[in-house]
C-alpha positions in Angstrom: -79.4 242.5 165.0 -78.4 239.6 167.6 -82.1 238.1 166.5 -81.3 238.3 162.8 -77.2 237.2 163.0 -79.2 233.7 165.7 -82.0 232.8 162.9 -79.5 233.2 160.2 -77.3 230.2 161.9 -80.0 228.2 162.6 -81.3 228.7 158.7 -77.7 227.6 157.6 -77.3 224.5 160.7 -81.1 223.4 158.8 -79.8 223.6 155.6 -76.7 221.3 156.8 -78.7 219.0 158.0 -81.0 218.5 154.6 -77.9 218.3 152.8 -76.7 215.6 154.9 -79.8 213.6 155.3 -80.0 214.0 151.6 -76.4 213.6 150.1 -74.7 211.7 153.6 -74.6 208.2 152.1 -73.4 209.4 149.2 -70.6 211.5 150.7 -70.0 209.1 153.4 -69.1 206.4 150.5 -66.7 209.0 148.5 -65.1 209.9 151.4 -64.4 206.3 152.5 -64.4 203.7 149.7 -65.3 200.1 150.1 -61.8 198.4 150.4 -61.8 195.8 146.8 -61.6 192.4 147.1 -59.0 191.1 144.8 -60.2 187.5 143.3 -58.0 184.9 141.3 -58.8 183.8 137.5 -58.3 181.2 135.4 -58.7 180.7 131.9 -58.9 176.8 130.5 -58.1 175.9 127.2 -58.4 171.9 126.1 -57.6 170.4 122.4 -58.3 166.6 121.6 -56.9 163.6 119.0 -59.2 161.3 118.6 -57.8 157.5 118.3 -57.9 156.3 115.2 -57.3 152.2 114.0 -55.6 152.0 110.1 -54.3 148.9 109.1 -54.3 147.4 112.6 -52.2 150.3 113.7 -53.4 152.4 116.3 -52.7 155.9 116.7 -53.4 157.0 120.5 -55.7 159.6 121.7 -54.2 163.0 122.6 -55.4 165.6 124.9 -53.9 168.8 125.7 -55.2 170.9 128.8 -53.7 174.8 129.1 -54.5 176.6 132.2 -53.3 180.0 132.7 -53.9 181.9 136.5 -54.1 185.6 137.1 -56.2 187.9 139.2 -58.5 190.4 138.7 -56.9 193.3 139.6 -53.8 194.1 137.7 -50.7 194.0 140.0 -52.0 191.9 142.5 -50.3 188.9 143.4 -50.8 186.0 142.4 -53.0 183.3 144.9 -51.6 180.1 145.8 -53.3 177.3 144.5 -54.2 174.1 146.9 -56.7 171.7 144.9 -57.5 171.7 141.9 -60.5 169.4 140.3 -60.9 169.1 136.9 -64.7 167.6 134.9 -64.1 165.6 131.6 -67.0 165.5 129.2 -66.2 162.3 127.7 -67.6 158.7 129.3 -65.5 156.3 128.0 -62.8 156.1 130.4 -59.2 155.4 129.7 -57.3 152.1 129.1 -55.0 152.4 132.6 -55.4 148.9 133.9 -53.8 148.1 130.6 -50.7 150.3 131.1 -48.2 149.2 133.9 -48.1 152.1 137.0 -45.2 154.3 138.5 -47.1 156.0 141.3 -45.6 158.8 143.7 -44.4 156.4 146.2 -42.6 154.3 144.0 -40.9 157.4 142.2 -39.9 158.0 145.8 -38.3 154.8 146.1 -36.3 155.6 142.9 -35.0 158.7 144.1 -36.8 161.2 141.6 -35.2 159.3 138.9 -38.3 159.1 136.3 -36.4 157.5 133.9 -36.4 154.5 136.0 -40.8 154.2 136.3 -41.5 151.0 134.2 -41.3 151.2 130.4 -45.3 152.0 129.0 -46.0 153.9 132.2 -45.3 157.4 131.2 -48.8 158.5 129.6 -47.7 162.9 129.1 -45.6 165.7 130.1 -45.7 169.8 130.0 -44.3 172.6 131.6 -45.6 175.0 134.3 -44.4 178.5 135.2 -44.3 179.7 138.7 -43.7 182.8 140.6 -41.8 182.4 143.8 -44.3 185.2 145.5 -41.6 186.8 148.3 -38.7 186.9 146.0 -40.2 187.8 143.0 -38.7 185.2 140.7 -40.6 183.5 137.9 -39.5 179.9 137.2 -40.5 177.4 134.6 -40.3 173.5 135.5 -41.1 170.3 133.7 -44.5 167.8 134.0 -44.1 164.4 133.6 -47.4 162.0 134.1 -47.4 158.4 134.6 -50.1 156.0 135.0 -50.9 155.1 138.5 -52.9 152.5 140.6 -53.8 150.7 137.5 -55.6 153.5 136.0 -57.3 154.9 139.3 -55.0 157.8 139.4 -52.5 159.9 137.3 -49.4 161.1 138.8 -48.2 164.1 138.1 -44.1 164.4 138.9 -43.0 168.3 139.3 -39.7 169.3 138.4 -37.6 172.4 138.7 -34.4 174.0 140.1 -34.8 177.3 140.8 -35.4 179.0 142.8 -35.6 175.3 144.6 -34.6 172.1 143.8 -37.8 170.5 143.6 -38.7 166.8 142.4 -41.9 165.8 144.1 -44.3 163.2 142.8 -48.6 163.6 143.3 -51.2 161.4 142.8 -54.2 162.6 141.3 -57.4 160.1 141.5 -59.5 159.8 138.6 -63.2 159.4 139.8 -65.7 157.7 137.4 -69.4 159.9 136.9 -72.8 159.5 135.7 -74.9 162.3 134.2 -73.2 165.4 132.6 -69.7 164.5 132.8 -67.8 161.2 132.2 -64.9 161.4 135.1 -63.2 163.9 137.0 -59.3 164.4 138.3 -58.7 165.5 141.3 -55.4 167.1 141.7 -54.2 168.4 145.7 -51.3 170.7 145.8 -48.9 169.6 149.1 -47.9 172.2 151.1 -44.0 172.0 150.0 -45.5 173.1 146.5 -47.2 175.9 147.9 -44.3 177.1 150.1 -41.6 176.2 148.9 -39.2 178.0 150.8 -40.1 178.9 154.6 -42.1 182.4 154.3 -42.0 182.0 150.3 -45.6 181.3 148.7 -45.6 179.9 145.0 -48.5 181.4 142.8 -48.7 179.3 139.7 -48.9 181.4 136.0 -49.3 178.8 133.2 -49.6 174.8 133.3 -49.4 173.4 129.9 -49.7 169.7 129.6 -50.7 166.7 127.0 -51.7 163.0 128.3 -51.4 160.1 125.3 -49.6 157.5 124.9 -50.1 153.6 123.7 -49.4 150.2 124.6 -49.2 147.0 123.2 -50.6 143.6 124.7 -50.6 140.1 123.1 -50.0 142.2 119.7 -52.5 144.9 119.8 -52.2 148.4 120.6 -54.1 150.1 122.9 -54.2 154.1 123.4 -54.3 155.4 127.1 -57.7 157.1 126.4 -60.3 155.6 124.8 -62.3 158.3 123.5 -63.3 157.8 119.4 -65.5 160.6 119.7 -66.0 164.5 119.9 -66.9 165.7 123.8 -70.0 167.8 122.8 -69.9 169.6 126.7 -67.3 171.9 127.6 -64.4 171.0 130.1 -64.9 172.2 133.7 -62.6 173.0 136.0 -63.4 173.9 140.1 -59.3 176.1 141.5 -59.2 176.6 145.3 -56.7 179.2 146.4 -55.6 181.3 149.2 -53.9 184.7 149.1 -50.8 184.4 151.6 -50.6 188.0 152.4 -54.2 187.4 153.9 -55.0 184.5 154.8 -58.0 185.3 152.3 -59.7 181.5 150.6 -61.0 181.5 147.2 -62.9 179.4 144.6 -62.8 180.4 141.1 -64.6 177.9 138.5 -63.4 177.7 134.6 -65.0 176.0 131.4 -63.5 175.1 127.6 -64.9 173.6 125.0 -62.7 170.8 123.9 -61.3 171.7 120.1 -61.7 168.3 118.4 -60.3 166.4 115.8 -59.8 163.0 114.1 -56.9 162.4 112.5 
C-alpha cells in the first residue's frame, strides 16, 4: 500500500512537471503581464491658398497647419513636448527678407507688447490648448507669428493667463533642403513652456495655426510665401516628448497631405 500511495505521487509530481515544461511560459505570462508602454500621438492636418496675381493685385499665399496630441492609451496623460520639427514639401521658399522682422529678443525689449513689432512683420496667428498636467486644468492661449531674422526664422509668440501668466516669444529657424522636401521649421519648446509652474508639466492638446500675410515694396505686393503651386508630397512632421511621471523620452513622427487650392 505505501509502494502504491509513493508511485502514485511521483506519477502526479511527473505529470506537474510536463504540464509546466509544456504550458510554463504561457502561465508564467498570464500570471505576470508585460507592463505596457504608453506612447504619444499626433495627428497633422495642413490646408494651402495658393497666391494668385489679378489685375496687379496680389492675393497672399495661406497655409494652415492643425496638430492635435494624444496618446495611445486612453487616460494616460498627456507627454510634454520639447522640439518639434516640421518638413514642407514645397521648394520655393518664402519672401521673408522682404518683410521687416520682430524676433523674440526684440519682443522682449517691448515688454510682450506685440502690438508694438514693426508694421508688415506679423506673417499668422492661432490658438493652442494646453493641459496644466498636476492640476488638471485645460487652458486655451493665443499664437501670434512674426517674421524673424530676415526670413531665417519664424517666431512664434505664446500667450495665455491661466493657469499662468505666460507671454514668451521663440524663434523657430527655417532651414533650406534639397531632395524630397523644400525647407523645414524647427520649433524648441523652452523649459518654462514645459513646466510652467515648479512640479507642474504642460502636455499640449491642439495647435491650430495659419501663416500669410503680404507686403508692399516700391508698389508691388508680395505674399510671405511664394508657393503658386500644389505640394504633390505630404507634410512631415518629427514630435519629441517626455512623460514627466517617468522620466520616459519619446519620438513620434506624423504626415498630411496638404489640401490645395487656388483661388
Amino acid at each position: 500500500m505505501k509502494r502504491s500511495i509513493q508511485a502514485l505521487i511521483m506519477m502526479e509530481t511527473g505529470a506537474v512537471i510536463v504540464a509546466m515544461a509544456i504550458f510554463g511560459p504561457s502561465v508564467r505570462a498570464n500570471a505576470t503581464p508585460v507592463a505596457h508602454t504608453v506612447a504619444p500621438v499626433v495627428k497633422l492636418t495642413g490646408s494651402a491658398a495658393l497666391t494668385t496675381v489679378h489685375g496687379g493685385l496680389t492675393t497672399a499665399a495661406k497655409f494652415h497647419v492643425h496638430a492635435t496630441f494624444s496618446t495611445d492609451t486612453p487616460g494616460a496623460p498627456l507627454f510634454t513636448i520639447q522640439q518639434a520639427v516640421i518638413f514642407f514639401p514645397d521648394h520655393a521658399g518664402t519672401n521673408g527678407r522682404l518683410f521687416p522682422s520682430c524676433g523674440a529678443r526684440q519682443i522682449e525689449r517691448l515688454h510682450g507688447d506685440v502690438g508694438r513689432c514693426p508694421e508688415g512683420s506679423q506673417i499668422g496667428s492661432g490658438t493652442l490648448k494646453a493641459r496644466a498636467l498636476q492640476l488638471g486644468i485645460t487652458a486655451a492661449g493665443r499664437v501670434t507669428m512674426f517674421n524673424s531674422r530676415h526670413g531665417k526664422s519664424i517666431t512664434f509668440n505664446i500667450q495665455t493667463a491661466h493657469p499662468a501668466l505666460i507671454n514668451r516669444s521663440i524663434d523657430a529657424p527655417i532651414t533650406q533642403l534639397h531632395g524630397k522636401y523644400g525647407e523645414k521649421l524647427t520649433l524648441v519648446v523652452p523649459h518654462s513652456l514645459q513646466e510652467i509652474i515648479s512640479g507642474s508639466f504642460v502636455g499640449i492638446r491642439d495647435f491650430d495655426v495659419t501663416i500669410g500675410g503680404a507686403v508692399r515694396r516700391r508698389g508691388v505686393d508680395y505674399s510671405f510665401l511664394k508657393a503658386r503651386t500644389c505640394p504633390r508630397r505630404a507634410m512631415h512632421g518629427v514630435f519629441d516628448f517626455e512623460n514627466w511621471a517617468t522620466g520616459q523620452m519619446a519620438t513620434t513622427t506624423a504626415d498630411a497631405k496638404v489640401r490645395c487650392r487656388v483661388r
